[in-house]
N, C-alpha and C positions, 0 to 999 in steps of 0.2 A: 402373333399376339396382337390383341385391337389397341389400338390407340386408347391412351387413357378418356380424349374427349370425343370418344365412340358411340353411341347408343347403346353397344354391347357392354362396354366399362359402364356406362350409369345404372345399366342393370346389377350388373355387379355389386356396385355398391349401393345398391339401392337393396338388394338380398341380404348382403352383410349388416348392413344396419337394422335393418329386422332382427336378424340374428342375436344380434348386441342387444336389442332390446328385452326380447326373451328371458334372454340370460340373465340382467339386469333384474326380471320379474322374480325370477329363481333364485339368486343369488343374493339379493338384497333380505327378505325376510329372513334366509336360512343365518344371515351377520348378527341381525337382529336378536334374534333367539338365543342365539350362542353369547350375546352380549348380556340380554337375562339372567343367563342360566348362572352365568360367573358373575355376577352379583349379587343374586339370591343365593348361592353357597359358597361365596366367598365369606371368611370369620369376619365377623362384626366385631367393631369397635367395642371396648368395654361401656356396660351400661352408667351411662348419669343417676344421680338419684331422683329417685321418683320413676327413671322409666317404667313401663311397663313390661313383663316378660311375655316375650314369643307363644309362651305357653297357654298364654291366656286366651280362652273363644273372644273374651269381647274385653274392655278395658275396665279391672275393676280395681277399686282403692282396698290396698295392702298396710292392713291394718296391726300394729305390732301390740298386746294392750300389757303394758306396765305391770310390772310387782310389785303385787302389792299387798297387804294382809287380808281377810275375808275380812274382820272386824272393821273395814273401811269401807265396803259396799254392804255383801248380804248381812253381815254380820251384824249391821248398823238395824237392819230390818228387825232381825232377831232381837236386837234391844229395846227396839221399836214396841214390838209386841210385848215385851215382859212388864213392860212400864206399868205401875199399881195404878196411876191416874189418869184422868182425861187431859187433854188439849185444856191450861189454863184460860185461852185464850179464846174458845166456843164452849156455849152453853152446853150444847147438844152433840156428840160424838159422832159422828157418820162410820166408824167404824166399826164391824163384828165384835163381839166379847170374842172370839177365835176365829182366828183366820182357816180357810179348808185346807187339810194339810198336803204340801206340796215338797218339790225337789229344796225348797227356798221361801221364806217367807213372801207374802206379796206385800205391793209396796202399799200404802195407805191409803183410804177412800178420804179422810177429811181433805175437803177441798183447800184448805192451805194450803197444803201438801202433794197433793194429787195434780194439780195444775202445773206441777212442774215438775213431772213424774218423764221428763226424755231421759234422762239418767239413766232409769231403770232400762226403759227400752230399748236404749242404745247397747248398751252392755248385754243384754238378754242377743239382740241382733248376732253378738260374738262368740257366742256359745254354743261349743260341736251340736251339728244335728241343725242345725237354723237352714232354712231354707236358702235360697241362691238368692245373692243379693248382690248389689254394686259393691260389695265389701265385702272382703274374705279377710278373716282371720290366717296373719301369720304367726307360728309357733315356735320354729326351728331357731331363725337366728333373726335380732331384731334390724339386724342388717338389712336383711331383703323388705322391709317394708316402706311405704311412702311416709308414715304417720305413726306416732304413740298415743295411745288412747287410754287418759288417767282414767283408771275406773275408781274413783271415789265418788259416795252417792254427798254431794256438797251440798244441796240443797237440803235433805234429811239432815244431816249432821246439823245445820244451821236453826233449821225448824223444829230441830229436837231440842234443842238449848233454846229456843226464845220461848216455848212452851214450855216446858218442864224444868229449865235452868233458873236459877235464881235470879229476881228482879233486878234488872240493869246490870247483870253481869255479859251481855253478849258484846257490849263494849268494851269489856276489858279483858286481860289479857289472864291475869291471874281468877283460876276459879272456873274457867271456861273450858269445858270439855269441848266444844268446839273450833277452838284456837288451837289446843292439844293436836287436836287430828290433824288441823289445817298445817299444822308444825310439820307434823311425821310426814305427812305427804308431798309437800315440799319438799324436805331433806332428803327422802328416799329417792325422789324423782330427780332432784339434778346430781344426787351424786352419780348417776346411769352415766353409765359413756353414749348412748342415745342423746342424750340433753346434749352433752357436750360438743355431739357432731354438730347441730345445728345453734345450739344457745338456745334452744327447746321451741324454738317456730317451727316445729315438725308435731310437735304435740299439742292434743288437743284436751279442753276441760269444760265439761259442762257444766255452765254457769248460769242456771236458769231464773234460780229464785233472786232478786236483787243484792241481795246481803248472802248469796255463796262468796267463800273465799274473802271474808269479809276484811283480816289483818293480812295476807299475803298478796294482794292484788298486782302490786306493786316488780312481784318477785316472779308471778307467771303472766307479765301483759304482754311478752313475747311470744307468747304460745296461740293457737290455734282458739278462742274464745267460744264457747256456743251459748246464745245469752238470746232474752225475747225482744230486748231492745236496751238502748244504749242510756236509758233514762237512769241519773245517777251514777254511771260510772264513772267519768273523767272533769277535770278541772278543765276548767274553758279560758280562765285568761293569769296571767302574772300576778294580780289580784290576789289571787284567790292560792297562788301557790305558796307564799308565805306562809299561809295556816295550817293547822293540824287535820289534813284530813287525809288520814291512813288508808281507809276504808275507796279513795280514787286513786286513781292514775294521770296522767298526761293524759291529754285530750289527741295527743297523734300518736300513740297508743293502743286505740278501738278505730276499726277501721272497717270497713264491708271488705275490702280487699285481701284480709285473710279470716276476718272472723265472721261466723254464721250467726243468722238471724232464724231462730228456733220457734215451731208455733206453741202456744201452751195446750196442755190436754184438756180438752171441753169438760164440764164437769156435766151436761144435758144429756138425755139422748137423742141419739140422732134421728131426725125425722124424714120419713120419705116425700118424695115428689107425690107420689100417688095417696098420701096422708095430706096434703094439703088440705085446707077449709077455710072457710071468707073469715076474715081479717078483718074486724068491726076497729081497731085502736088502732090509729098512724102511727104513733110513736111512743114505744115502749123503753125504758131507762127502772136498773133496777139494781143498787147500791149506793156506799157511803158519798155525801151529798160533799160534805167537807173532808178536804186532800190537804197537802202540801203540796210546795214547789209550782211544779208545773196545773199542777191539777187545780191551784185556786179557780180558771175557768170552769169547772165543773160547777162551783158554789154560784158562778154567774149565771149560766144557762140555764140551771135548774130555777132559780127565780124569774128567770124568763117565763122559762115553759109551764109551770107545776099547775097555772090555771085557764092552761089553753085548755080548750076541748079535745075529744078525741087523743090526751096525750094522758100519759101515765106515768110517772115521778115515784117511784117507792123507794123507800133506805130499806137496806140491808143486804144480804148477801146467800147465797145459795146453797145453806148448809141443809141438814136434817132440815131445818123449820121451812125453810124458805124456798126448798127447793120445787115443789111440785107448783108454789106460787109463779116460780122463774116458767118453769115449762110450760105454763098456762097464760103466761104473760105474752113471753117471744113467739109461741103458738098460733096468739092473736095477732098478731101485730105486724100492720106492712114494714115496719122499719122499727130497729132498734137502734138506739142511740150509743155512742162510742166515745165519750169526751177523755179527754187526758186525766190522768188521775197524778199519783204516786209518783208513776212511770207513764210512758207516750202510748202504754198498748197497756190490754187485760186480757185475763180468760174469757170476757165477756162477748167478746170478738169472737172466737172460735165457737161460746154457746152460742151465739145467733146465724153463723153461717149454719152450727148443726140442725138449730130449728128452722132454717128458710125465713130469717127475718132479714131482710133488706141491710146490712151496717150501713148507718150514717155517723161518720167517720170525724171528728172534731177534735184533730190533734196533726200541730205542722208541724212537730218534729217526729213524728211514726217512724218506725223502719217497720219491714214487714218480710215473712219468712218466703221463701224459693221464688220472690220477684227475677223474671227473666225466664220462667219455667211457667207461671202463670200471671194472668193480666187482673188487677183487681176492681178493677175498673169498670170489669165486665159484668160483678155484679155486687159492688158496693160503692155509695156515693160518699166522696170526699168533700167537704166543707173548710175552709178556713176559720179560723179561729174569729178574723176580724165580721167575717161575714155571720157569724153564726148570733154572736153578741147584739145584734140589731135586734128591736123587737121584730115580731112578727115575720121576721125574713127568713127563718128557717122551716116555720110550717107554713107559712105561702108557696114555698119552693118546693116541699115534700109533696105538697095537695096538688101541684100542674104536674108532677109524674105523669104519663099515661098510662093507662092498663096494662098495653101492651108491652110497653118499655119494662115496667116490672114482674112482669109475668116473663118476660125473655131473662131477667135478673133471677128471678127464681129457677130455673131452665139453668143456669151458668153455675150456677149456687151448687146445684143439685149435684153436678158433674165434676165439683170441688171438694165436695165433701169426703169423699176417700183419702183426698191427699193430708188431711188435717187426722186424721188415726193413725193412732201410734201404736195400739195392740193389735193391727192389721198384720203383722209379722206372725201371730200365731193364727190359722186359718180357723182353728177349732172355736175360737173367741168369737170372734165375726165372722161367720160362713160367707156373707155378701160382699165382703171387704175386699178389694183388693190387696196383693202383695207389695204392689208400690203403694206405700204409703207414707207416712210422716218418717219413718227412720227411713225407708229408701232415699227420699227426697233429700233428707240431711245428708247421708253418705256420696251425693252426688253433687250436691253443692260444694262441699270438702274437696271433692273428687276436683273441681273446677278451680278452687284456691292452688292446687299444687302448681303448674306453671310460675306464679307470683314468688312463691314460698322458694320454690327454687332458685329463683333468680337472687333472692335474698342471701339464701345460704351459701352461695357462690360469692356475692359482693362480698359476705362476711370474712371468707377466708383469705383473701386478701389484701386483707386489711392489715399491717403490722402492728406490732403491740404497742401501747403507747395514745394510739391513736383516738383522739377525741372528735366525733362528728355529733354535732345536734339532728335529733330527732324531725326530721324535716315533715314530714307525711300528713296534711292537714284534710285528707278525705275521707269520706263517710260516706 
């Protein structure tokens, strides 16, 4: 035998360690694999709420929608239409004498009304036979779902009583067929053992028109919000909480962190890139001059502007009369103006993206709908309030735009404009629509609040009884 410090021995182990290595090559993946395999069919842990099932191709939000009576959504339609009179509240009806007849009434063309028409299409979204969406409707048990989805149309119910209800009765409580319903829906909804798993931050309501839900606020500000902005919802300081106001909530309360920011439905139509034509008016502004609240700067700007050149200042609103005035306005117009009104946003926003009118933007407290999803930046200009109130410094700063810069703004416009349709869900309606549209984009925003919502509902549980914490949460 050779010595271990042989030339033949270092051969030797100079052979064997190759060997070793080999094996090493072969042996190591084959661990691997096997280490996979009993992982991936090892039983999984029971599901958290909100996960996602196995089952699913891609992640979509599991939707459970409430019971509830017909006479609180379609039903509401159906009254809608039997009503003897017009809208006390416009001259001129935008409405058919008969709607075409369908599975379901359709929802209202008066632009009151209309503008806040996500209700409908959110709920249409739920209904067997919809196309494939970030959101499936669950049936079976309301267990397997992430979310409850009140289907009550709140904003009809509300706009049906301030038009057709008797004068000054939508503030009160007696007399209020609207208050009625807000009752029933309520009561029906927390007594769910749903509500109860979470304290109803698993549910959502759409909250479009400012005055939905106008006596219960208080009683679903836990719940999932879908609202166009936060103008008049909540009490802002200690002040202000001593007084009678039913109609708010706490200001930590409304939150971006679980509640969605909704666009309203344009009441224009929408105009192509390839319909464009020269734009003789800078700046086109077309409604009520005088606001409350936030909106007195409206009453300021407007006597700024009313006798610049090139600028156009009209009252009113884009009913029957007004409205081919509106489409021939924002048509014209490099830039449409956007001041705070009522509330921090309007419909008037969504009509000038539809006509390709530039938004100039004159409100610091805006929120705005699926930011993080899109940049608005890209093609609408924001102004400060302090800056806007200057003479002269808001059409000096419109007129040094360049060409270019707005023509890429109208370019950006053009490519946003699908996401702002809400009857894009039905293809037959809008052939060139896409299917991601305004209800996809809200079921995915939602879809993004579940993480938060979760963690909440977990802190909640334990908590013992007894337990008094203030409302801490001061974001927005």
């Amino acid at each position: 035998m050779a010595p271990l410090s042989s030339p033949i021995a270092s051969k030797q182990r100079e052979i064997w360690k190759a060997a070793m290595n080999r094996l090493t090559l072969l042996v190591v993946p084959v661990v691997v694999l096997l280490s996979l395999s009993f992982l991936l069919l090892r039983p999984s842990s029971p599901a958290l709420l909100f996960s996602q099932k196995a089952s699913d191709p891609y992640p979509r939000l599991r939707v459970y929608v409430a019971e509830l009576p017909r006479a609180l959504n379609y039903g509401l339609l159906d009254l809608y239409w039997s009503l003897p009179a017009a809208d006390s509240r416009i001259p001129t009806s935008s409405d058919p004498d008969h709607p075409p007849p369908r599975a379901h009434s359709p929802y209202p063309d008066s632009p009151l009304i209309k503008q806040y028409s996500a209700e409908y299409w959110l709920l249409a979204s739920l209904q067997p036979g919809s196309p494939l969406a970030p959101a499936v409707r669950v049936v079976a048990d309301w267990r397997d779902a992430d979310v409850v989805f009140v289907p009550f149309f709140a904003t009809l119910s509300a706009e049906m009583e301030l038009g057709w209800g008797a004068k000054g009765a939508f503030r009160r409580k007696e007399g209020n067929e609207d208050y009625r319903r807000q009752r029933e829906v309520v009561d029906r909804v927390t007594a769910h053992p749903a509500w109860r798993r979470s304290g109803g931050r698993d549910h959502i309501f759409v909250l479009t028109d400012p005055v939905a839900m106008w006596h219960v606020r208080k009683e679903i500000a836990p719940a999932i919000l879908l609202v166009v902005d936060f103008g008049g919802w909540y009490k802002l300081d200690s002040n202000s909480a001593g007084r009678n106001f039913s109609h708010m909530i706490q200001h930590t309360q409304v939150s971006l962190l679980k509640d969605v920011i909704v666009p309203y439905t344009h009441l224009l139509p929408t105009m192509q890139l390839s319909e464009n034509i020269d734009r003789p008016t800078l700046l086109y502004f077309k409604g009520a001059k005088h606001r409350h609240r936030g909106g007195l700067v409206r009453e300021k700007i407007w006597d700024l502007m009313v006798n610049e050149p090139d600028v156009v200042m009209e009252e009113g609103f884009p009913n029957t009369t007004g409205r081919e005035q509106s489409i021939k306005g924002m048509r014209t117009s490099e830039f449409c103006l956007h001041p705070a009104g009522d509330t921090p946003t309007s419909c008037r926003l969504f009509d000038a993206v539809a006509s390709l009118c530039i938004p100039v933007i004159v409100s610091d407290e805006i929120e705005l709908p699926f930011e993080g999803m899109i940049d608005y930046t890209e093609f609408s200009i924001f102004v400060s309030v302090r800056n806007a109130m200057q003479p002269k410094w808001l059409t000096n700063y419109l007129r040094n735009i360049p060409r270019q810069q707005k023509d890429e703004f109208r370019r950006n416009m053009a490519r946003v404009q699908p996401i702002f349709e809400y009857d894009s869900i039905y293809p037959s309606r809008i052939a060139s629509v896409p299917q991601d549209g305004a209800v996809n984009h809200i079921w995915k925003k939602i879809h993004q609040k579940l993480p938060m919502i979760q963690e909440v509902v977990t802190r909640e549980k334990r908590k013992p009884d007894g337990t008094s914490i203030p409302l801490r949460c001061h974001c927005t």
